[in-house]
C-alpha positions in Angstrom: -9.8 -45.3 -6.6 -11.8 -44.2 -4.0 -13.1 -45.8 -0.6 -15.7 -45.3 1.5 -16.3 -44.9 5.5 -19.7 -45.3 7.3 -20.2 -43.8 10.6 -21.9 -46.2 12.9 -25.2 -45.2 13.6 -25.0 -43.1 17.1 -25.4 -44.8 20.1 -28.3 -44.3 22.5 -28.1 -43.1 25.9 -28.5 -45.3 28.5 -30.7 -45.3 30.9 -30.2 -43.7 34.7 -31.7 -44.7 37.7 -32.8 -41.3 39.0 -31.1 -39.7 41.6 -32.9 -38.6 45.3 -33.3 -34.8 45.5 -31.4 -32.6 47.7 -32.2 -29.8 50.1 -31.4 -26.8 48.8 -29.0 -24.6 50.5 -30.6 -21.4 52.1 -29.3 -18.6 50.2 -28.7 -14.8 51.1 -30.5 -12.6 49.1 -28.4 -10.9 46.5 -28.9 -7.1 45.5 -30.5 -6.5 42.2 -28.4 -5.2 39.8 -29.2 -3.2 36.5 -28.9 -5.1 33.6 -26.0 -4.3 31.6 -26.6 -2.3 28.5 -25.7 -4.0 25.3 -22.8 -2.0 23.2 -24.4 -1.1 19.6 -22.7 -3.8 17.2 -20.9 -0.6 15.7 -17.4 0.3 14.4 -15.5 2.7 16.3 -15.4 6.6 14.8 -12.6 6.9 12.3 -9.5 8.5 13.4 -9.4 12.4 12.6 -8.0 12.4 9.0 -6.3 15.9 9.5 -4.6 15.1 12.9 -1.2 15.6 11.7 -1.9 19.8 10.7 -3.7 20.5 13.6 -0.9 19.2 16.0 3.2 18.6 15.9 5.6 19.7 13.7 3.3 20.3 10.8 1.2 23.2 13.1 4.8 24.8 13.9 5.7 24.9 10.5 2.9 26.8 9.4 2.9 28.9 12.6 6.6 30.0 11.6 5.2 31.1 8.6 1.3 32.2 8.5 0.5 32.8 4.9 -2.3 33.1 3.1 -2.9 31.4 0.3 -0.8 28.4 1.4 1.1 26.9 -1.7 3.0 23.8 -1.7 4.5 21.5 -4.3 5.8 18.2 -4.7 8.3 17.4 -6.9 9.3 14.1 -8.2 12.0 12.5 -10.4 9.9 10.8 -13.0 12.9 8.1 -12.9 10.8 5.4 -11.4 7.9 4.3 -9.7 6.5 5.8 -6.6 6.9 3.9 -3.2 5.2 3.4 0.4 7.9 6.5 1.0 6.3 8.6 -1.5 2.7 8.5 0.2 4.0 10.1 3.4 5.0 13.3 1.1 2.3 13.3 -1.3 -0.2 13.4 1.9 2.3 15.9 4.0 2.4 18.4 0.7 -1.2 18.4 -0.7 -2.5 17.5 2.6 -1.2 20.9 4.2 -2.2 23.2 0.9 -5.8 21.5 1.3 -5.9 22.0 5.3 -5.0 25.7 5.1 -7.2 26.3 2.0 -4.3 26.6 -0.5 -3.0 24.9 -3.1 -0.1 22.5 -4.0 1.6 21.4 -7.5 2.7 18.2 -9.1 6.3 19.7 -10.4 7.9 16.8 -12.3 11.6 17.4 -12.1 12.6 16.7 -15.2 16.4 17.9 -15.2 18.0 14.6 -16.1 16.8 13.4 -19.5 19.3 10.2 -19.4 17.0 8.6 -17.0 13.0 9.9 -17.5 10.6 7.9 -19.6 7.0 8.4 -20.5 5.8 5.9 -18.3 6.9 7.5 -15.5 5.4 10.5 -16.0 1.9 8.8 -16.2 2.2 6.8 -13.4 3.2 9.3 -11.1 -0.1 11.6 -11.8 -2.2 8.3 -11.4 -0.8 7.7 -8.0 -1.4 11.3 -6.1 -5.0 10.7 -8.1 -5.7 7.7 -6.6 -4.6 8.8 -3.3 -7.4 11.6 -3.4 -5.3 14.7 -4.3 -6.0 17.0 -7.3 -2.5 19.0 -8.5 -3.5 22.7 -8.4 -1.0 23.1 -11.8 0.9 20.4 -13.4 4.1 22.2 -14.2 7.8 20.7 -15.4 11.2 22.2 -13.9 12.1 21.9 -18.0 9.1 24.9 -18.3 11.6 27.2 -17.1 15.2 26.0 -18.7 15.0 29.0 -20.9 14.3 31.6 -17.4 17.1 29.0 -14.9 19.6 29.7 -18.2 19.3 33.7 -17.5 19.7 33.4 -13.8 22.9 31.2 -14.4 24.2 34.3 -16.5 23.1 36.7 -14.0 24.7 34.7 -11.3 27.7 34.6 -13.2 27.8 38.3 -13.9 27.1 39.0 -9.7 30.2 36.5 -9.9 29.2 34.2 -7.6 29.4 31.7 -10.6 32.7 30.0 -12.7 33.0 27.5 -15.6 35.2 24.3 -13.8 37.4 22.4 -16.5 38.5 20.1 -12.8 37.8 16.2 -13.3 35.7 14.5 -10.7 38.8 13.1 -8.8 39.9 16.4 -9.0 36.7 17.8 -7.7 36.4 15.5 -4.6 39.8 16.2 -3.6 39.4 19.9 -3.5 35.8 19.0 -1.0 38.3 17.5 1.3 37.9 13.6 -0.3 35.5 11.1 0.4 34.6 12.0 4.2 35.4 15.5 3.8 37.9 15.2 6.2 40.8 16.5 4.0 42.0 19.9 3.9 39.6 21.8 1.1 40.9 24.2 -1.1 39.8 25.9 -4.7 41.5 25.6 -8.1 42.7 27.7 -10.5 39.4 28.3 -12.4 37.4 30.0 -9.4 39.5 33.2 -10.1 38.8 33.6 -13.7 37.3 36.8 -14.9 33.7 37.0 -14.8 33.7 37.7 -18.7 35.7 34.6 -19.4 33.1 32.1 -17.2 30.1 34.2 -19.1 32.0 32.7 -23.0 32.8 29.5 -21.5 29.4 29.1 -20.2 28.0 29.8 -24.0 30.6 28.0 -25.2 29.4 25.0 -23.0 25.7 25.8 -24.2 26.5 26.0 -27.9 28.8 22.5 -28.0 32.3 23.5 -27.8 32.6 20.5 -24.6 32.0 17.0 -24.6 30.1 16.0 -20.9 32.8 16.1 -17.8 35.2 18.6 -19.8 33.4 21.3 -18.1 30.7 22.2 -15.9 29.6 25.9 -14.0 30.0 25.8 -10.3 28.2 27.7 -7.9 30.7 30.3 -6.2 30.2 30.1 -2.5 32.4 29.4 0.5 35.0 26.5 -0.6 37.2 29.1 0.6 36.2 29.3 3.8 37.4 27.0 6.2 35.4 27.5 8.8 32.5 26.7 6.4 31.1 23.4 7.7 28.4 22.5 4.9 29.1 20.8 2.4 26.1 22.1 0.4 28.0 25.7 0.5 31.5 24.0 -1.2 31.1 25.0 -5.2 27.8 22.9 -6.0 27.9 22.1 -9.5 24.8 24.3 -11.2 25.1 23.6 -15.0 26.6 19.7 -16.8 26.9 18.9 -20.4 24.4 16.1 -21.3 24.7 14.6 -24.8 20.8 13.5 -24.6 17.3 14.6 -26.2 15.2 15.5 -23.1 11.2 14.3 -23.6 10.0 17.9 -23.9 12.5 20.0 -25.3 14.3 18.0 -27.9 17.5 18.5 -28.7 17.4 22.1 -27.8 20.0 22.3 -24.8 23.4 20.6 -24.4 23.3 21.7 -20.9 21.0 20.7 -17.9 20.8 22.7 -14.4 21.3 20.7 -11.5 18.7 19.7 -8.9 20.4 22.2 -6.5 20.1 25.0 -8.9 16.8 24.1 -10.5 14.7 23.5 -7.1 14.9 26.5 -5.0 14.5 28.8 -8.3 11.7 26.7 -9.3 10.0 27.5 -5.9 10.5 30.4 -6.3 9.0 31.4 -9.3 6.0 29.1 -8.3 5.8 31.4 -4.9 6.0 28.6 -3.2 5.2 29.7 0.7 6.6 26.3 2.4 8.7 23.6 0.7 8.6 21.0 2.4 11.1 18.2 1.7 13.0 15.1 3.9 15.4 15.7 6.0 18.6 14.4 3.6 17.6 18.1 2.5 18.3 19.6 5.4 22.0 21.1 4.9 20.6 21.9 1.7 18.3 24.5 3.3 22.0 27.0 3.5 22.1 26.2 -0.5 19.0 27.3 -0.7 18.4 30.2 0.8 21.5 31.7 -0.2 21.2 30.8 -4.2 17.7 32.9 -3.9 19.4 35.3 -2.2 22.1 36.0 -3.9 20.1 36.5 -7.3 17.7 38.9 -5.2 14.6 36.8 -5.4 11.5 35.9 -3.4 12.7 32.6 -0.9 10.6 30.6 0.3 10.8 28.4 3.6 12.1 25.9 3.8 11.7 22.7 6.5 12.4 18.9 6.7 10.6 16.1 8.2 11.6 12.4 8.6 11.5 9.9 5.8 9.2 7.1 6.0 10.6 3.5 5.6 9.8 0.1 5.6 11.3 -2.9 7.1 11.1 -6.0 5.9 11.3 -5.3 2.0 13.7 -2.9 -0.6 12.3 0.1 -1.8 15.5 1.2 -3.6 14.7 1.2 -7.7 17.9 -0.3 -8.3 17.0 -3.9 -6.1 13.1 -3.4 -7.5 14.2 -3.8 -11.1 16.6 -7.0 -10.2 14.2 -8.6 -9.0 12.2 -8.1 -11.6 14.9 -8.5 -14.6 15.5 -12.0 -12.2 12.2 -13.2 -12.7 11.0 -13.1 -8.7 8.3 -10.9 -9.1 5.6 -10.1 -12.1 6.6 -6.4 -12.5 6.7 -3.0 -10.3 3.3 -3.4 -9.5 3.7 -7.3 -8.4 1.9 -7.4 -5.2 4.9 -8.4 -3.0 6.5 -5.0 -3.2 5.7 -1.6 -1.9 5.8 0.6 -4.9 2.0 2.0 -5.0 0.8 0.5 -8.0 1.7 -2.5 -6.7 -0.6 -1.8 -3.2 -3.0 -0.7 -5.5 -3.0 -4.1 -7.4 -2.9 -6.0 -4.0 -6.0 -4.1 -3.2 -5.0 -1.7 -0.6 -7.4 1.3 -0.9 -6.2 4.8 -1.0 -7.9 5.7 2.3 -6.3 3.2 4.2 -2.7 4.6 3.1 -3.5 8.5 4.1 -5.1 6.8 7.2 -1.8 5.2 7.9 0.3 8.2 7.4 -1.8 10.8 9.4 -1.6 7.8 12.0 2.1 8.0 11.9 2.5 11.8 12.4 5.1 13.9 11.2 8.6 14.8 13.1 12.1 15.1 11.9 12.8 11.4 13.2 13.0 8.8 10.2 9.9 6.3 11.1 11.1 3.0 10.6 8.2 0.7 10.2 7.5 -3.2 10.3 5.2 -4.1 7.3 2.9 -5.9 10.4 1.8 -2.5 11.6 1.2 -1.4 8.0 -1.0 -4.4 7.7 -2.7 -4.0 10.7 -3.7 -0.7 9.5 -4.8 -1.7 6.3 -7.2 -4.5 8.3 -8.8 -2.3 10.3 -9.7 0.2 7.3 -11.2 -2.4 5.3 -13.3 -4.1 8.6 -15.1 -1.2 8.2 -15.1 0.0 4.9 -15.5 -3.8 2.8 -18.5 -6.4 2.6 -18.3 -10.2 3.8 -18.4 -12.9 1.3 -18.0 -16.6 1.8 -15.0 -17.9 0.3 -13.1 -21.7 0.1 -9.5 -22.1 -0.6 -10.0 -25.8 -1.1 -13.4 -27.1 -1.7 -14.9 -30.4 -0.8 -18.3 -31.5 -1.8 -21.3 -32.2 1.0 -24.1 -34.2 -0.2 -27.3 -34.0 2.2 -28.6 -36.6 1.6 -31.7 -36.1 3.2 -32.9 -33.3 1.0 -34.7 -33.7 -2.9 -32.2 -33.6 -5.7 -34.2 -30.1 -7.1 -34.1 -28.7 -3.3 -33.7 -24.8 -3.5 -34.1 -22.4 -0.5 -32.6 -18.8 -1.0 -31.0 -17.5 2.2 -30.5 -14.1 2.8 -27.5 -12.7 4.0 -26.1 -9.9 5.3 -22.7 -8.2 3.4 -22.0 -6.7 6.9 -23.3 -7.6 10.5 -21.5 -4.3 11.4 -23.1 -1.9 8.4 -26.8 -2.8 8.1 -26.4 0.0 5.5 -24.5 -2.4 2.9 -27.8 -4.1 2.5 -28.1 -7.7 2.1 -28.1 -10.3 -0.6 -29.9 -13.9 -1.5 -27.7 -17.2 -1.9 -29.1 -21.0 -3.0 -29.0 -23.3 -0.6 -29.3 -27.0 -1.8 -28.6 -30.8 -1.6 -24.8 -30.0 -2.7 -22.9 -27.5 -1.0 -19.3 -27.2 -0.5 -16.8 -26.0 2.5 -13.2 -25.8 2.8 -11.1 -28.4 3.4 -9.9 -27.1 6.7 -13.0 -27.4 8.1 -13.1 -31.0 8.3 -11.4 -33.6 9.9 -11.3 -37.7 9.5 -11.0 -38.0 13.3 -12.6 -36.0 15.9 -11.1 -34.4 19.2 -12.7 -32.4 22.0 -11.1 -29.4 21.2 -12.0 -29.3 17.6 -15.4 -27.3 16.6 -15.9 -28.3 13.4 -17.0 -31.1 11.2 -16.0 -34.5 12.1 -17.4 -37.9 11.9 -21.0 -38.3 13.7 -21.0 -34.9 14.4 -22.9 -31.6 13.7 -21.9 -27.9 12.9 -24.0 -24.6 11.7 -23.7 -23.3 7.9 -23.6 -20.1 8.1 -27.2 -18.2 7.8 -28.7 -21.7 7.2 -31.4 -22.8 9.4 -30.3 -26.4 10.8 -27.2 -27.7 11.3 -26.1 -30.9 9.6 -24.3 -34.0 10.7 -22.1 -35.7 8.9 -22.7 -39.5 8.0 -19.9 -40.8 5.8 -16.7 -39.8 3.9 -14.9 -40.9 0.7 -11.4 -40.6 -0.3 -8.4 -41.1 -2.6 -6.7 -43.8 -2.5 -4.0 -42.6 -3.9 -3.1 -38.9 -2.5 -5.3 -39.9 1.2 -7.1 -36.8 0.3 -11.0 -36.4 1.3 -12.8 -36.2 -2.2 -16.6 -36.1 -0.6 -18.6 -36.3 2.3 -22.1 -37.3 2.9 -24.6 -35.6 5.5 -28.3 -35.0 6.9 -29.9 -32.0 7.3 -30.9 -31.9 10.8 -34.4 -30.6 10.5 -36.5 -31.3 13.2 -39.5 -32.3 13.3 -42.5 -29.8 13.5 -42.9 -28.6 17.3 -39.4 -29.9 19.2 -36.1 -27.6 19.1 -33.1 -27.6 17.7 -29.6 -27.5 19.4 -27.5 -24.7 18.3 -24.3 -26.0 17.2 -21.2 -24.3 18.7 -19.9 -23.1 15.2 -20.9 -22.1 12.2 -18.9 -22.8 9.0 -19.0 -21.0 5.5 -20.1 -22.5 3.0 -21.5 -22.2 -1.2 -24.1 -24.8 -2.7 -24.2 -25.8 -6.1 -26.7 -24.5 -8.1 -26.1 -24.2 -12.3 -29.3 -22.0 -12.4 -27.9 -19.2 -10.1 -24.6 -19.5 -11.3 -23.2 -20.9 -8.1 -20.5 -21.6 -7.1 -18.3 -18.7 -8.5 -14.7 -20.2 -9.6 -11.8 -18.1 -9.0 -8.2 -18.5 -8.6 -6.7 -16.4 -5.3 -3.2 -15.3 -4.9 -2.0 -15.5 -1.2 1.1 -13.4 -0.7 3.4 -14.0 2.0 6.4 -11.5 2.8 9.0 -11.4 -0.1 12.1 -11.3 2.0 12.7 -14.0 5.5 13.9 -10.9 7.7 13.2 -7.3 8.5 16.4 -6.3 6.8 17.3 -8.2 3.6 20.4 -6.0 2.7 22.0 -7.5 5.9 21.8 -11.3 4.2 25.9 -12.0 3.5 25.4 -12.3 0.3 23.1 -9.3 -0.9 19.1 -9.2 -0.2 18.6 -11.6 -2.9 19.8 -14.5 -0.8 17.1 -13.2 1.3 14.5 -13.8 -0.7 11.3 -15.9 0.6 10.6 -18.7 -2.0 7.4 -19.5 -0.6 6.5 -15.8 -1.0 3.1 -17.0 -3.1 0.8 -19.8 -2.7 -2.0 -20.3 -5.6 -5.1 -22.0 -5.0 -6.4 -22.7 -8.5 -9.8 -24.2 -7.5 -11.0 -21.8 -5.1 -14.7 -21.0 -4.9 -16.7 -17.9 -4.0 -20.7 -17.3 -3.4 -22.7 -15.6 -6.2 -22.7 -12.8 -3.7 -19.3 -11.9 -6.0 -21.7 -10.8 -8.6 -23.2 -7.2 -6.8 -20.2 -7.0 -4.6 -18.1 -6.3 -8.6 -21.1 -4.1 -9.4 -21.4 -2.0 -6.7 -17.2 -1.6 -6.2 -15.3 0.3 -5.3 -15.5 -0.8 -1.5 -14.6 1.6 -0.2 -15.7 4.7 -2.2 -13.3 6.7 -0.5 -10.2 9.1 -1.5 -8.8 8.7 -4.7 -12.0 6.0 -5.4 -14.8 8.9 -5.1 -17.3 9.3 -7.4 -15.8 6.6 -9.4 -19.0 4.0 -8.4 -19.1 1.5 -11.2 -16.0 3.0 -13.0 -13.0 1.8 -10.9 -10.7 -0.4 -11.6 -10.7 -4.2 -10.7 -8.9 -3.4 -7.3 -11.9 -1.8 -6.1 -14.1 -4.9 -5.9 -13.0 -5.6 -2.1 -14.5 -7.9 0.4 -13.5 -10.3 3.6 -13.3 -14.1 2.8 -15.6 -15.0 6.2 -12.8 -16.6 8.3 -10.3 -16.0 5.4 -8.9 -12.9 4.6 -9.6 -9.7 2.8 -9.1 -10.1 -1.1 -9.8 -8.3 -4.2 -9.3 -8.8 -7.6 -6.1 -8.3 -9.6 -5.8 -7.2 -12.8 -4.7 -10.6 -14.2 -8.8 -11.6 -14.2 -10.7 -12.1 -17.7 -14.3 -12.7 -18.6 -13.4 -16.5 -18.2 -11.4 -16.5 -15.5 -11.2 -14.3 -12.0 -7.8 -14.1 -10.2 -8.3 -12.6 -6.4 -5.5 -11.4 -4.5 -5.3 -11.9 -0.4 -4.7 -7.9 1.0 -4.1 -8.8 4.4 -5.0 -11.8 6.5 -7.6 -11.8 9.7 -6.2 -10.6 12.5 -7.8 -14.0 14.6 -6.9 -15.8 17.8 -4.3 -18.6 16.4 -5.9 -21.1 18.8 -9.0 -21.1 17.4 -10.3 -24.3 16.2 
């Protein structure tokens, strides 16, 4: 059941007895002053996109070494999906080939074939893609198992290489235990004769060992005590793995080690500057001294801070519970920070790179809050996006003042800041609809918007209008309608501007308006910037109101050119791809909302929007 409430008509003003007039105060004469010039409705310059090689530790690096052609790589695990972590090296790699006119490859590192899939593989490409980078050579650390076996043999010959029969226990105890605090010292198979380690090592190769039984061990200064690095005690450079890796079948029995494989791999690639995190930095001993001791080009090289993120898990292991747990959609669910999962939330590429070059580069670890992540994301795409009017939670407006068949097109602007986005036409009629927070049953003086008996501006329309009467539910209290006039004055008198201006979308079947959607509002996943600190493990610190769905929303037919004419922006990894890109591209602000785009979940019937980021708006506005 519904009920109805009429607004009394307004009530005249009564009448003044006029007032004498006063003298007027004799006033010193003021000096003129120029009028103020007017600051062009323009955004600010974009930042400098290759800050971070001109300046800081990326500029000393390269001074340390001076090399022409520059050639980078980076090389991934393809064990997982790539992460908010990932984008600071993918930009720091290619982004430092392609500033000094070089050239970097995508080296999948592909030594462990217990844990790589397909899938991985794939995704991994898409992402440095879609970030704007182009791998000079896709190449495979498994390209050169048969080249890494002959340098184990030739390291085993220079005997700086044994076959280890120890147990891990055993192993760990001989590095000094756990905190490496122990006294070190060797075992009995270091001393073997560099004939016996050469069988062994076949024998390993051609089955003889099950995995653990034995292993080759890099030969370097375990038996030093004044040795400090634990990167220089006996790495392991050769297991057993009873697995069939994705490229090489079932040829090998034995895998190299990431210690072995990397620094060789560089080298072969003539990799001038490798440039890894700094959990790699004792690994820079290891390093050098493997090349050096097999007499091979080294390269350099240096370390540079890890990029986190507060306020969420990044860790593959905590990703995949809370998928296999049912709290997200998948790895690209928009609540995490893997990349597809920005991607899917709508975060363009540009505004990624933008963040990172923001950032800069030292050896500090840059712990960030996802705020300033967002805030960066807001001001790329205030720039970069068009405006649309969007409502969360429609109510009808019937004017009743206007014909039934009333039509007036309005045209509208996508951007007041970028004429060059062009404009667009949208029906205006006798039914329109606005959100639900825009109206309230009972009035205050602090409150801008519609109220009873009182006016407010639709955006772009020409008159305000006033609203007469309201209808609701008897049942939930909800608002279900509300009636209004069109404040159209008559020919020759003036309007008075309202103080606000409200968005709004008509009904019109003929131009396909409104647009029904269904958005996605994402709130942070986790309660506090450090869910592993919860007492009883980061799920406990899971938000439960992480989503909220509006199922009715509604969108002007503006929707239409916005989808046709993505991606917005048509920047990085997006270039060139003008009417190709994928549904993430179709970007624009919700006027008063928040930026959304649409997810991947949308069908011809049905279009699902995601919120990217909210507005960055005074909360005290009314």
């Amino acid at each position: 059941m519904e009920n109805e409430s009429i607004l009394p008509e307004r009530p005249k003003g009564k009448e003044r007895a006029p007032k004498p007039p006063r003298e007027p105060k004799p006033r010193e004469p003021k000096a003129s002053k120029a009028p103020k010039a007017k600051a062009p409705n323009v955004p600010a310059p974009p930042a400098d996109p290759n800050s971070m090689f001109k300046e800081g530790w990326l500029k000393d690096v390269y001074q340390e070494r001076p090399t022409k052609p520059v050639v980078t790589r980076f090389p991934p695990e393809p064990n997982g999906f790539l992460h908010i972590g990932h984008s600071k090296a993918i930009a720091i790699n290619f982004g430092f080939a392609r500033f000094h006119g070089g050239n970097c490859y995508l080296r999948y590192d592909d030594t462990n074939p217990e844990a790589e899939e397909e899938i991985y593989f794939v995704a991994i490409r898409e992402m440095i893609e879609w970030l704007g980078f182009k791998p000079y050579e896709i190449t495979h650390s498994s390209d050169n198992f048969d080249k890494l076996y002959e340098l184990a043999e030739d390291l085993i010959k220079r005997d700086k290489a044994y076959v280890c029969h120890c147990t891990d226990v055993e192993c760990k105890l001989q590095r000094g235990g756990d905190n490496h605090r122990g006294t070190r010292y060797t075992c009995e198979h270091r001393i073997r004769p560099t004939e016996e380690s050469l069988e062994e090592f076949r024998a390993m190769r051609d089955g003889k060992y099950k995995p653990k039984e034995a292993f080759l061990r890099m030969k370097q200064k375990l038996d030093d005590p004044e040795e400090g690095n634990p990167q220089m005690w006996d790495l392991p450079a050769y297991r057993i793995l009873e697995a069939s890796h994705h490229r090489t079948g079932d040829k090998w029995r034995i895998y190299p080690t990431y210690d072995f494989t990397h620094c060789l791999c560089d080298s072969m690639e003539k990799i001038t500057h490798s440039l890894c995190t700094m959990e790699f930095r004792t690994a820079r001993e290891s390093y050098d001294w493997l090349c050096d001791q097999l007499e091979l080009y080294r390269p350099m090289q240096r370390e540079y801070g890890r990029l986190k993120m507060t306020g969420t898990v990044l860790s593959k292991r905590k990703i995949a519970k809370l998928v296999s747990e049912g709290i997200v959609r998948g790895w690209d669910d928009p609540r995490l920070y893997t990349l597809i999962a920005l991607r899917r939330r709508g975060v363009p590429p540009g505004a990624i790179i933008s963040f990172v070059n923001e950032l800069g580069v030292t050896t500090n670890t840059t712990n960030i809050q996802v705020d300033r992540f967002e805030n960066c994301v807001r001001r790329y795409l205030e720039s970069t996006v068009p405006r649309l009017m969007l409502l969360l939670d429609p109510i009808p407006i019937i004017i009743e003042n206007l014909p039934d068949d009333y039509v007036e097109m309005i045209e509208v602007p996508f951007s007041p800041k970028q004429p060059k986005m062009g404009n667009h036409t949208i029906p205006f009629t006798k039914t329109v609809y606005i959100d639900r927070c825009d109206f309230r049953e009972v009035d205050s003086n602090d409150y801008f918007r519609l109220a009873p008996d009182k006016s407010v501006g639709l955006f772009k329309v020409p008159f305000p209008i006033h609203a007469t009467s309201f209808t609701k539910d008897k049942e939930t209290g909800l608002v279900t309608e509300i009636r209004a006039l069109y404040e159209k004055p008559v020919e020759g008198e003036a309007f008075k501007k309202p103080k606000t201006y409200i968005q709004w979308v008509a009904a019109s079947p003929e131009h396909s308006s409104p647009v029904k959607v269904e958005v996605r509002v994402f709130n942070p996943l986790f309660k506090s910037e450090d869910p592993d600190s919860a007492p009883h493990g980061f799920l406990e610190d899971v938000n439960t109101n992480s989503e909220e769905i509006y199922a009715n929303a509604m969108v002007e037919v503006g929707l239409e050119e916005v989808r046709r004419r993505a991606p917005w922006s048509e920047e990085e990894g997006e270039k060139g791809e003008r009417g190709k890109a994928g549904v993430e591209g179709v970007r624009f602000q919700g006027m008063r909302v928040a930026y959304f785009t649409m997810d991947t979940d949308s069908t011809e019937e049905k279009i699902v929007l995601n919120r990217i980021v909210s507005l960055k708006e005074d909360s005290g506005k009314q």
